[in-house]
N, C-alpha and C positions, 0 to 999 in steps of 0.2 A: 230436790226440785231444780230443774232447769232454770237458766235465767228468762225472765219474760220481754219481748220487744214491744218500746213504749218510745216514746215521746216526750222529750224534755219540756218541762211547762211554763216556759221563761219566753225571751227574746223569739223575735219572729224567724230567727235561721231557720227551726225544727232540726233538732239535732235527735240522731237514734242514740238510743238508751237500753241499755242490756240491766232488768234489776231484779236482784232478788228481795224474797220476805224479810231476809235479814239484813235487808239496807246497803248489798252490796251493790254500787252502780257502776259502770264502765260504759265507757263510750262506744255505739254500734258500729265496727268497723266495714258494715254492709250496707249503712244507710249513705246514699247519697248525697245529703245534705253533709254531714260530719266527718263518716269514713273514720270513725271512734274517735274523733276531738273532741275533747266536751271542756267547758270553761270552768273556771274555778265555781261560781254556781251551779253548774252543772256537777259538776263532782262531788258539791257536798249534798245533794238531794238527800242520801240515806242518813243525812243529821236532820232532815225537817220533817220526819212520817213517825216523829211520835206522838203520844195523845196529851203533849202539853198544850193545856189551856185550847185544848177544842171546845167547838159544841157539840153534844153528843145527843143533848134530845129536845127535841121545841120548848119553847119557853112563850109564854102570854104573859105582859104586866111582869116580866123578871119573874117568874115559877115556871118549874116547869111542866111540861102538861103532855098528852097524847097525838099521835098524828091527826085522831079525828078531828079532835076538838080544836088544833090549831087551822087546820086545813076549810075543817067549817067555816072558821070566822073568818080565816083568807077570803073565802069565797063569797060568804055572806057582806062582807063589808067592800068589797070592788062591788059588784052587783047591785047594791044599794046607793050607791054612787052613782054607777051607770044608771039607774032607773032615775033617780033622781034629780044630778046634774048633765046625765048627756056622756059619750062614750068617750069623751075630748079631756072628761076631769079626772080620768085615772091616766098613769104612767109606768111602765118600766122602766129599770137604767140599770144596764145588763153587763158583761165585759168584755175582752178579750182571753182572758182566761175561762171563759167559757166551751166546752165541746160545739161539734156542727151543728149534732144532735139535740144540745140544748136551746141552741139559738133558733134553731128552726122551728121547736116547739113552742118556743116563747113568740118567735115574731108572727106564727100563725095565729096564733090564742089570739095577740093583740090587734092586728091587721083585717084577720078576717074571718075572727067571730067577735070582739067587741068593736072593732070598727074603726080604729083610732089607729092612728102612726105616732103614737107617744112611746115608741121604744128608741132608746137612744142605748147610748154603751160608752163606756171609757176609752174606747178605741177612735171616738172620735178626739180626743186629745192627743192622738198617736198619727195617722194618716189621711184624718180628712182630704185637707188639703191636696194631697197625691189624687184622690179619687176625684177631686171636681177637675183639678189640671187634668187629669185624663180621659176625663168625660169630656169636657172642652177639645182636646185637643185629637180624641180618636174615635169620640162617641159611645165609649164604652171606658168601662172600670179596670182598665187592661193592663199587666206588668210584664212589658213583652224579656225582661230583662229573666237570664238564669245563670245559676253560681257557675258555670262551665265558663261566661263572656268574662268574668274577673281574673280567671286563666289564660283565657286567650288574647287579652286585649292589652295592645302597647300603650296603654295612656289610659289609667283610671282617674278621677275626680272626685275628689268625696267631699263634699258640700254639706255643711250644717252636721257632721256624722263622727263621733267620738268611738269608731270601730273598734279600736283596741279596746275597750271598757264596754259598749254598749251590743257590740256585736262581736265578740274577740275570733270566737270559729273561723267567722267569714275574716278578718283578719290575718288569724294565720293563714289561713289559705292562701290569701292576696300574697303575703311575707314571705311563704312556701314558695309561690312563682316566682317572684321577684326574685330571689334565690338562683331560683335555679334560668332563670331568661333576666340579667340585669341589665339589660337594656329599655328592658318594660320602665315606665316614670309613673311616679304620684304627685298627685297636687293633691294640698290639705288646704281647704278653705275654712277655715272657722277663726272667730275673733281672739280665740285663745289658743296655745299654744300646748293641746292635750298630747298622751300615751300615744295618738294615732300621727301626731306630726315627727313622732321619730321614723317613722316609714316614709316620709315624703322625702323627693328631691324637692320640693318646694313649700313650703308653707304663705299662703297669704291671708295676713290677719286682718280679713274683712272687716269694714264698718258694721253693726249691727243693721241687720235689713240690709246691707248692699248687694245681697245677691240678683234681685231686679236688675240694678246698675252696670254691674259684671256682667253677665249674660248677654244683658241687651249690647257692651261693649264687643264681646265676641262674637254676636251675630254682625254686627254692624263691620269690623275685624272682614269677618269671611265675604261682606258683599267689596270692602276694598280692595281686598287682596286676589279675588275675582275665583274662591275657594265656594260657591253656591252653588248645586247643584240644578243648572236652570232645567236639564231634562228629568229629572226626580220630580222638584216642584210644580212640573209645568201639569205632569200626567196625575201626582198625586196629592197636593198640597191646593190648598187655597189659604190669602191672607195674606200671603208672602210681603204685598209691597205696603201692606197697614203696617204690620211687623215691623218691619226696616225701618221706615218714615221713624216711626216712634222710637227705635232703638238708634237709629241716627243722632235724634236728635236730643241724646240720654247725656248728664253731666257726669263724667266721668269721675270724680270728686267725690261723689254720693259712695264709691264702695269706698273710700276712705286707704288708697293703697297709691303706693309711687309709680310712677309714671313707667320705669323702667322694670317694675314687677308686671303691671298690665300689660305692655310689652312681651315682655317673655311669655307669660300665660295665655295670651291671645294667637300668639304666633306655635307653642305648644298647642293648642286645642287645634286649628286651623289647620294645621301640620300632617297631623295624626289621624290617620282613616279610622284605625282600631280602636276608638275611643269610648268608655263606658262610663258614664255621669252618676254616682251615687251618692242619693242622699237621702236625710234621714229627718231630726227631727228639729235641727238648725233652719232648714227649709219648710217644714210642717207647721211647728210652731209660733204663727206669725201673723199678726193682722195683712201682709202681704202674700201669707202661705201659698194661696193658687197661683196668685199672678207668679212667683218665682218660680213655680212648678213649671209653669206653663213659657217662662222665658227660658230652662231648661230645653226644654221639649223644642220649641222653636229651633235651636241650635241642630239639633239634630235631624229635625225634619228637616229645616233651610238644606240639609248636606245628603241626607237620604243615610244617615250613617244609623241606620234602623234595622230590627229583621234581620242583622248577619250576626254571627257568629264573633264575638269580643267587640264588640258595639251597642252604645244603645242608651236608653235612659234606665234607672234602676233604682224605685225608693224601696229599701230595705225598710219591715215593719219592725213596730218595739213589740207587740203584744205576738203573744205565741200561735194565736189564731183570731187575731184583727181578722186576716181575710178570708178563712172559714166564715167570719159572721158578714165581711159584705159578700159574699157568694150567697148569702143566702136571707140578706136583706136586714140585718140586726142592725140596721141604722133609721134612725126619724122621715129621712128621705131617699128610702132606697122600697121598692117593692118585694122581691125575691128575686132570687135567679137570675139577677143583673137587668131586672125589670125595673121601673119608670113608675110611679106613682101617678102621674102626669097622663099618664099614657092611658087613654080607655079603656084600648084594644085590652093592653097589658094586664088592667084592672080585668076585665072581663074572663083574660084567660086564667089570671090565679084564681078568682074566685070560681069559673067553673070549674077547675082540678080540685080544688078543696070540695068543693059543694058547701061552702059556707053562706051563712045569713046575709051576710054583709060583706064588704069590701072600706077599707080607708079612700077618700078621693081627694088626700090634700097631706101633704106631709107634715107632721108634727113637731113639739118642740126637742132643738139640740140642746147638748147637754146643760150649756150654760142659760141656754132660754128656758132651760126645763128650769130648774132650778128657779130660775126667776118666778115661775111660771107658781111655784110652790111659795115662794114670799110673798107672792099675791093675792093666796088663796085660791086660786083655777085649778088647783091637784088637791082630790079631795081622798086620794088614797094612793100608795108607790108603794112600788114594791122594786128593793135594789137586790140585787144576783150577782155577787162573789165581786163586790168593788169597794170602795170604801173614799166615795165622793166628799166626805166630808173633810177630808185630806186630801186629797187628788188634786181636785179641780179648784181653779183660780176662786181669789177671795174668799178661802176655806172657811173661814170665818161668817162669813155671810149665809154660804152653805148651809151650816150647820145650823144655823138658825132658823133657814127654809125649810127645811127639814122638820126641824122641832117644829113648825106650824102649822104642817099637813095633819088633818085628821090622824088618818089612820098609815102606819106604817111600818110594813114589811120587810123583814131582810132575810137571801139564803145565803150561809155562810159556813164556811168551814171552822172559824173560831169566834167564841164568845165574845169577847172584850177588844172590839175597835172602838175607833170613832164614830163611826154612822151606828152601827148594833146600838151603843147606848142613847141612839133618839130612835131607836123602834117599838113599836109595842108587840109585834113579834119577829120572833125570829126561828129559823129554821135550817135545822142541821144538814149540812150536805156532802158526800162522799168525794173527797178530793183528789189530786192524783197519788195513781197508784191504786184507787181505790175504786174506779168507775171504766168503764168502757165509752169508746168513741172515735172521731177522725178531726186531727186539726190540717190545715191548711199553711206550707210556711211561705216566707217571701215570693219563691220564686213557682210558685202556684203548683206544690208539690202536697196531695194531699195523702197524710199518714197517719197508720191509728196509734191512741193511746190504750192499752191495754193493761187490768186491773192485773197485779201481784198482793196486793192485800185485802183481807175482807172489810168492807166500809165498819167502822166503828161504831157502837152504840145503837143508834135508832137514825144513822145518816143515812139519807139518798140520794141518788142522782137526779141531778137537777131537772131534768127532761121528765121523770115521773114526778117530780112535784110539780111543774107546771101543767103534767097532764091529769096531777087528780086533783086541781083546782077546776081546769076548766072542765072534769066533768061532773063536778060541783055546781056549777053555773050554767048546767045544761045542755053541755057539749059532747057529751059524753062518746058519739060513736066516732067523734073526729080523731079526739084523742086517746082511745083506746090499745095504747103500744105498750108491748110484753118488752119488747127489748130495742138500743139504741139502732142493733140492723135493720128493724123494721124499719125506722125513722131514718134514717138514710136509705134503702131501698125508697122511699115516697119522695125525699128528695130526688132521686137521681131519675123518679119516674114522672115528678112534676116537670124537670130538664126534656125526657123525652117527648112531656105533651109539648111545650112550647119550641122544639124543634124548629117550626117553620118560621119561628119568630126569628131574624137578623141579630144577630148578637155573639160576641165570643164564649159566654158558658157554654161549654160542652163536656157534658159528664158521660156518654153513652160508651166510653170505657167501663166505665163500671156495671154496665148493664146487671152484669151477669156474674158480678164480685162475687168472690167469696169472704166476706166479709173478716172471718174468723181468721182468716189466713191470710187478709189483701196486705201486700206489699207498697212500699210508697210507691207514688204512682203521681206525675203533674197531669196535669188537664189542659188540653183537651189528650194528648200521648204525650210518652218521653221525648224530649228533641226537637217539640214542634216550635216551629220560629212563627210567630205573631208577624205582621207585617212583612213578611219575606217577599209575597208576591204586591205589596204595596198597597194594598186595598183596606180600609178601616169603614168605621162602623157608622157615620156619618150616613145621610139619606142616600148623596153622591158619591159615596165608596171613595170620599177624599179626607185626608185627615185636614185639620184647620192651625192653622198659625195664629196666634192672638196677641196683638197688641198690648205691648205692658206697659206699664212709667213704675218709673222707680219711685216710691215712697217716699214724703217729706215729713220725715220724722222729729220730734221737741228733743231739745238736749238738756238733762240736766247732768247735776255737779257727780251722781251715781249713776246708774243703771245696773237692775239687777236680772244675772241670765240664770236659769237655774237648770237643773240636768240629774242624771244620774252620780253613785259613786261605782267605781269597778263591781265591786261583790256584793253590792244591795238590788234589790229589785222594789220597785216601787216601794209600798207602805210598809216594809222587810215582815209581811204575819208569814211569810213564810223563810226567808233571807235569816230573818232577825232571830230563827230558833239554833242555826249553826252558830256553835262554838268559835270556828276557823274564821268564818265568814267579818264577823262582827270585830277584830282582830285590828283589820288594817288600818281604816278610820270611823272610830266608834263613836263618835259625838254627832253635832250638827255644828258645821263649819261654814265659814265664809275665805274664798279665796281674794286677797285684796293688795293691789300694787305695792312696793314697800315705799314710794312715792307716796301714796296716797293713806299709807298707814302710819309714814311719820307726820306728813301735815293732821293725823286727827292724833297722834301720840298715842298708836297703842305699837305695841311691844307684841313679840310671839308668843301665845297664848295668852294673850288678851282675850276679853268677847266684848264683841261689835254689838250694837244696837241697832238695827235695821228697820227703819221704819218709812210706813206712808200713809198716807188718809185709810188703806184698808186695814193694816194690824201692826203689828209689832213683832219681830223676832229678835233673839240674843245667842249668836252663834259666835262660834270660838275661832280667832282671826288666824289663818293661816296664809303667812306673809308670803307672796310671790309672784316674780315678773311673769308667770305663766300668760295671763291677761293685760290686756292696755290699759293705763290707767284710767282710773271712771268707769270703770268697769267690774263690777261685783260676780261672783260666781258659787253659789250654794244649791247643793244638792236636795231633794225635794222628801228624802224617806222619811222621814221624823215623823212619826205621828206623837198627839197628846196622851196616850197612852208608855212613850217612852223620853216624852222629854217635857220640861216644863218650857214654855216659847220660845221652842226651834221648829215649830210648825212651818215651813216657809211659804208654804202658799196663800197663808195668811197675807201675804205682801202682794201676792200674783193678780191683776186686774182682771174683770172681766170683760176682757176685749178681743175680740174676736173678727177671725179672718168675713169679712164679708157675704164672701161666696159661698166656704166652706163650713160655717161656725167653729172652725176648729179654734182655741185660745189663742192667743198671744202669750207665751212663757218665758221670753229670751230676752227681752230688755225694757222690763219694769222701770219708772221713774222710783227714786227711794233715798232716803237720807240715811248717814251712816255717821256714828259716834262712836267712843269709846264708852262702855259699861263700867262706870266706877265702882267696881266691887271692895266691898272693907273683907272679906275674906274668900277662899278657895280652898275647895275639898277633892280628895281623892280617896273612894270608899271601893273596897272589895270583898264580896261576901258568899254566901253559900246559898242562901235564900234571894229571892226576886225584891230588890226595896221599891219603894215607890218614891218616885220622883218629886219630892214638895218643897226642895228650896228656889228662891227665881230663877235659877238659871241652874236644871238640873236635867242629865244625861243618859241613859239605863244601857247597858250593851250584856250581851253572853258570854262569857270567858268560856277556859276550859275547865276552871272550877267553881265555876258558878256564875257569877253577875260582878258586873263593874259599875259605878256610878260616877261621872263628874261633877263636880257642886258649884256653883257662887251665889253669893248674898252681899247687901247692904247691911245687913244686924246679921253681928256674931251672936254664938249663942254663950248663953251665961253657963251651960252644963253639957257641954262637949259627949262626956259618957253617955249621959242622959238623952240628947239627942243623935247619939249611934244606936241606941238600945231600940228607941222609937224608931229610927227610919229600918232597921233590918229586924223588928218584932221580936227581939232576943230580950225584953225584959227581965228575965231573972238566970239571965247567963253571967260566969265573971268578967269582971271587967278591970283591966289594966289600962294606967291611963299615963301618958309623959307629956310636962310642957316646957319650953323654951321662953319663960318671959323675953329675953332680949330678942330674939328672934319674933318672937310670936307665935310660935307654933305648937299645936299640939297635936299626939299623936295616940291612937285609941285603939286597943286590942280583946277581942270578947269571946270568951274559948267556952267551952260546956266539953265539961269531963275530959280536961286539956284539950283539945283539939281546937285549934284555931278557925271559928265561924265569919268572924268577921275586921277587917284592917279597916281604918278611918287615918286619915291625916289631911290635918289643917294646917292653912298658913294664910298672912297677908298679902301674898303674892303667888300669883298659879302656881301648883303644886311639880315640885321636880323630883319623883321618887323613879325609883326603879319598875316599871306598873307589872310586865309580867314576873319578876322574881317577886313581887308582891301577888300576884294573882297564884302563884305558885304556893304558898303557903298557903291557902287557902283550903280547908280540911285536912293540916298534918300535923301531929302533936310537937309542931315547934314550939319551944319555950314564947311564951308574951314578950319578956325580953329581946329576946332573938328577932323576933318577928318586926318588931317595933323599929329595929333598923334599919326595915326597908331595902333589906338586900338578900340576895338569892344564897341560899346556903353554899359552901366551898364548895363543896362536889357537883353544884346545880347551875352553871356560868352562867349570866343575864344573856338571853338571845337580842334582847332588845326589841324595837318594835317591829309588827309584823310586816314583810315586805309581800313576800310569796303565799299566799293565803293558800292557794293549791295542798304546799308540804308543810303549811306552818312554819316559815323560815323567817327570823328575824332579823334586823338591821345589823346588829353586833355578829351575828355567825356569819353574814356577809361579808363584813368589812375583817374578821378574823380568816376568812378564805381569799380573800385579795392578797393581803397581807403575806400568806403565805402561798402566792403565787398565782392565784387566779385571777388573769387580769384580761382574762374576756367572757362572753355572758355564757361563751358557751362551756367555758372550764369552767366558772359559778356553777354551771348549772351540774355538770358530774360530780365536783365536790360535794355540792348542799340540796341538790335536785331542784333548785330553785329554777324556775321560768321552763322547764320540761316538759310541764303538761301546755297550760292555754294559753303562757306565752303571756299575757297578759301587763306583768312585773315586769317586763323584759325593761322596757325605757328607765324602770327605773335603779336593775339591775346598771345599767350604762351608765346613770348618774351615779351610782354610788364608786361604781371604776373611777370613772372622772373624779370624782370629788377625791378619791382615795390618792389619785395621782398625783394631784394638784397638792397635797399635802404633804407627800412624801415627797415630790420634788421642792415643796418649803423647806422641808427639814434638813 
């Protein structure tokens, strides 16, 4: 079998993907977006498409049951809602991991046959903000930015955007230029000091929120220095001199940066024609999120540095096809097709291309209101579609309680056991990638299909047919009557051609005439096309608008907590979290924390932190480093309750949200921060999955099975006894050693010699060897042997994992320096470390440095 052309189901680059049935994946060196780079998640796809711990067949009440009988009760119980409370009490919350296909069926069902604009998505935690700044500022949902201007342009920006980790592709690319044109400069704007500021000639480590400040300091910059383009503004711009006024009269103090760094960065920006702004979720994520969008925007407008070729503004999405679902309205306040809910006309003409009963005439609640919406009692039935809000989204905690309150509640999912699943009364198996047919949407408005190499498992389907044989459940029947996902894009692209005459940038009539089976990536409206080229936007008067910003007066306290991604995890890891490689680098829930501000609370390197505030409580494991400014916290958001016992971290995340946008605020929580007085620490490694049930307790995937990290307040009085319990091995042998003086014991449980499971305790975090321990793990090493916690002679310790890619640990690093590789790119011919996504690269360079630093000690 050939290999199939798909679509990586991660980050919004869209990277092409060559996969076969047996897991082999390679990067599409024909896709545009990638040109065959795929990231360390991307490479390891063929470790996440086995059937651990799926769902495979509907479940009612936790049994499982029949497609009819669940699908009846779907129907029958929205339905009976709707008759009952009004079409306002039911909900959708849908994702960006969703197909076009599926969003488009879902948002018509909800829009315009029950009536309601209660579809919201995950994706508004990802780019809201982008989309109101853009509607403000062009009249439309518009990303005139494509991966070519990151080529072309002598001056990139990346604002709010941890590129090396969060979007690595579009990084090396950037790194690829720069390469080969060093004259091209980067500014890294982010308060911390990430993998992506080793690419910069500059880093400035913003105030949290100061990007209003900045901004408005740049435009204000270019009206000094007499760098405004008064013929651009004059013919296409309105707002100009509100803008100024207020960006005038902006305290520069607010981005929290030296006088002589604004200097150079203002005179950089101002300088530079070719200049391209990206950003991500630094900027999105923010009770300020549009205004900063929008003091971006202005910069560029104010100069006309739009419309060309290595110029322009540029918010890169997190979610794989975010903008598949606003193309096609998968948001509370979005209609379709970059239609207006607002709009009569607009309302008028979706509902005549549907021929639907009804129409929504008032936008519904966002995510966070949803939610609320559901603690209230106003949701008397949801239905959630491939997310898992109960971890996601701010004040998870509370979430999950809203959740548990609603009557009745739905979930479609690819795997059984999350967060949200276990407060559903049903749930419902669905075909994930690799497994279903479709077209997602990437950054740069390039839409390409996902196409299936394996057959859906069990009794799963694509999501686009279970919400069409709900709603012809509920009477809908001839709407949604679709054999396959090309139907449902052909309707899409022909609902585009009835609203032709409407003003707007969707334009799909490229596709008229696809071949769906064979369509090739393809952006919209054609390849090449530049957005604003001829200066005219979407506004009534074909002018774009400049908006007035102020910089935010934000509370300071003694913490502040920003949370983010880690490299190799992807959100809630139900798909991240089944590779082996992946789970390797950093397997816990961590906090990154000044070592300032980690001797004033006295914790020590692998300590765990105590993170708390009026909303929850987390215990992550302190990872000491001047990365960030002091007062300054940084923990990554994947942990669900199903792999760690309180490292949920959104637990801590408020419910505060951009204004405009609803999109959350994630980046700088108020939160106090302590030391966890732990009386003991474990390090368990086993063959089976354990469950997490001491207070502070960590689950990860090895390559022989599963890792745990432990701590508690109460030791246990039977050590063996509570290894036997947490890894189910009760009537296996058991070898046991302890260290009174020390304190330590150490616990080995073999069945028919084979080593199943390692356990080691101490009073003090655990410093064993972890992979030469994870390495024993299923070989009939003696108990003895094993129990010493080190790698047999012939088996060196690699050490911890650096390069996730090749599985390359710290120790084969530093033994390849050592013997001569003393740049990343000899590293990388010796160990093939940082060859593929690049990724490791910064940190390949630290460990040079440190290595150097050493050896010239010595």
């Amino acid at each position: 079998m050939s290999a199939i052309r798909t679509t990586c189901p991660y980050c919004g680059v869209g990277c092409g993907v060559l996969a076969d049935a047996d897991g082999t994946i390679k990067g599409d060196p024909d896709h545009p977006a990638n040109f065959g780079r795929l990231c360390s998640k991307g490479a390891a796809l063929g470790e996440t498409i086995d059937l651990e711990g799926r769902l495979l067949r509907p479940m009612v009440h936790g049994e499982a049951t029949d497609w009819d009988t669940a699908l009846d009760l779907v129907a029958e119980k929205f339905s009976a809602a709707i008759a009952e409370h009004g079409p306002d009490s039911v909900a959708f919350y849908a994702s960006g991991q969703l197909l076009t296909e599926d969003y488009y069926v879902a948002n018509k069902l909800m829009k315009g046959f029950i009536g309601s604009a209660n579809i919201d998505t995950n994706s508004r935690l990802c780019m809201a903000s982008s989309v109101a700044g853009h509607k403000r500022a062009f009249g439309t949902d518009t990303v005139p930015g494509t991966y070519e201007d990151l080529e072309q342009a002598d001056l990139i920006v990346l604002v709010g955007s941890n590129l090396a980790w969060c979007h690595p592709v579009l990084h090396q690319r950037i790194a690829a230029a720069k390469e080969a044109r060093p004259s091209m400069r980067i500014v890294n704007i982010d308060p911390r000091r990430t993998a992506t500021s080793d690419l910069a000639d500059l880093h400035l480590s913003i105030a949290p929120d100061g990007d209003v400040a900045l901004f408005n300091g740049v435009l204000a910059h270019l009206a000094k220095t007499g760098r405004i383009d008064a013929d651009y503004t004059s013919a296409h711009v309105n707002g100009l001199a509100a803008a100024l006024e207020t960006a005038q009269a902006t305290n520069l103090d607010d981005t929290g940066l030296k006088a002589h760094d604004l200097a150079a960065f203002f005179e950089l920006w101002a300088s530079t024609e070719k200049v391209v702004t990206v950003y991500s979720q630094g900027v999105n994520q923010s009770q300020s999120g549009t205004d900063k969008v929008n003091a971006i925007l202005n910069c560029h407008l104010a100069t006309g540095r739009i419309g060309k070729a290595g110029m322009g503004p540029f918010s890169v999405t997190g979610q794989p096809n975010a903008m598949g679902g606003r193309e096609v309205g998968g948001l509370a306040n979005m209609l379709a097709n970059h239609l207006d809910i607002e709009n009569a006309g607009h309302r008028a003409a979706v509902q005549g291309f549907w021929a639907s009963p009804t129409i929504c005439t008032k936008p519904g609640f966002k995510a966070v209101d949803l939610f609320q919406a559901c603690a209230e009692g106003k949701i008397k039935a949801l239905w959630v579609m491939s997310t898992n809000p109960a971890v996601s989204l701010p004040d998870a905690g509370s979430v999950a309680e809203a959740i548990a309150r609603v009557p009745f509640v739905v979930t479609s999912d690819m795997i059984e056991k999350t967060d949200t699943n276990a407060l559903a009364d049903v749930l419902l198996p669905v075909a994930g990638w690799g497994e279903k047919n479709g077209t997602v949407t990437n950054s740069e408005r390039r839409i390409s299909r996902q196409r299936a190499f394996l057959e859906a498992p069990g009794e799963a389907r694509p999501d686009w047919q279970i919400v069409s044989d709900v709603a012809k459940r509920m009477g809908f029947g001839d709407a949604f009557d679709y054999q396959s996902p090309a139907e449902i894009f052909a309707e899409y692209v022909a609902l585009d051609g009835a609203l032709s005459p409407t003003v707007r940038d969707l334009d799909l009539s490229i596709f008229a005439d696809v071949d769906y089976a064979e369509m090739i990536p393809i952006q919209w409206p054609r390849n090449g096309h530049r957005f604003f080229a001829d200066g005219r936007f979407y506004h009534a008067d074909g002018k774009a608008r400049m908006i007035a910003v102020s910089a935010p007066k934000l509370p300071r306290s003694r913490f502040a907590l920003n949370t983010g991604r880690n490299r190799d995890q992807w959100h809630t890891m139900t798909r991240t979290g089944k590779s082996r490689r992946l789970g390797a680098h950093l397997a816990e829930p961590y906090v990154e924390i000044h070592p300032v501000d980690a001797a004033e609370l006295g914790a020590e390197h692998g300590a765990i932190i105590e993170v708390e505030n009026a909303h929850g409580t987390a215990l992550l494991r302190a990872l000491i480093t001047d990365r960030g400014p002091q007062g300054r916290l940084f923990a990554p958001m994947h942990w669900t309750r199903q792999r760690t016992r309180n490292g949920t971290v959104n637990t801590l995340t408020a419910p505060v949200v951009d204004p405009v946008s609803g999109q959350p605020a994630l980046k700088s929580g108020a939160v106090t921060a302590q030391v966890y007085r732990a009386k003991w620490y474990g390090y368990l490694a086993c063959r089976s999955e354990p469950a997490p049930s001491a207070t502070y307790a960590a689950v990860a995937r090895t390559a022989t099975g599963w890792q745990m990290e432990l701590a508690g307040r109460k030791p246990s009085a039977d050590w063996a006894a509570e290894a036997q319990n947490i890894t189910g091995l009760q009537h296996a042998d058991v070898s046991i050693q302890t260290d009174p003086s020390r304190g330590t014991t150490r616990v080995a449980i073999a069945v028919d010699g084979v080593i199943e499971a390692l356990l080691f305790v101490a009073p003090r975090p655990v410093v064993v060897a972890r992979n030469a321990i994870i390495s024993l793990i299923g070989t009939e090493t003696s108990s003895l042997e094993a129990l010493a916690g080190r790698s047999a002679a012939n088996q060196p310790d690699a050490g911890a994992t650096v390069c996730a890619c090749f599985n390359v640990g710290r120790n084969t690093l530093l033994s390849a320096i050592e013997g001569g590789a003393t740049s990343v790119a000899a590293l990388g011919e010796m160990t093939c470390a940082g060859t593929n996504c690049g990724s490791c690269k910064p940190e390949l360079k630290a460990l040079i440095s440190e290595a150097s630093i050493r050896m010239a000690a010595e």
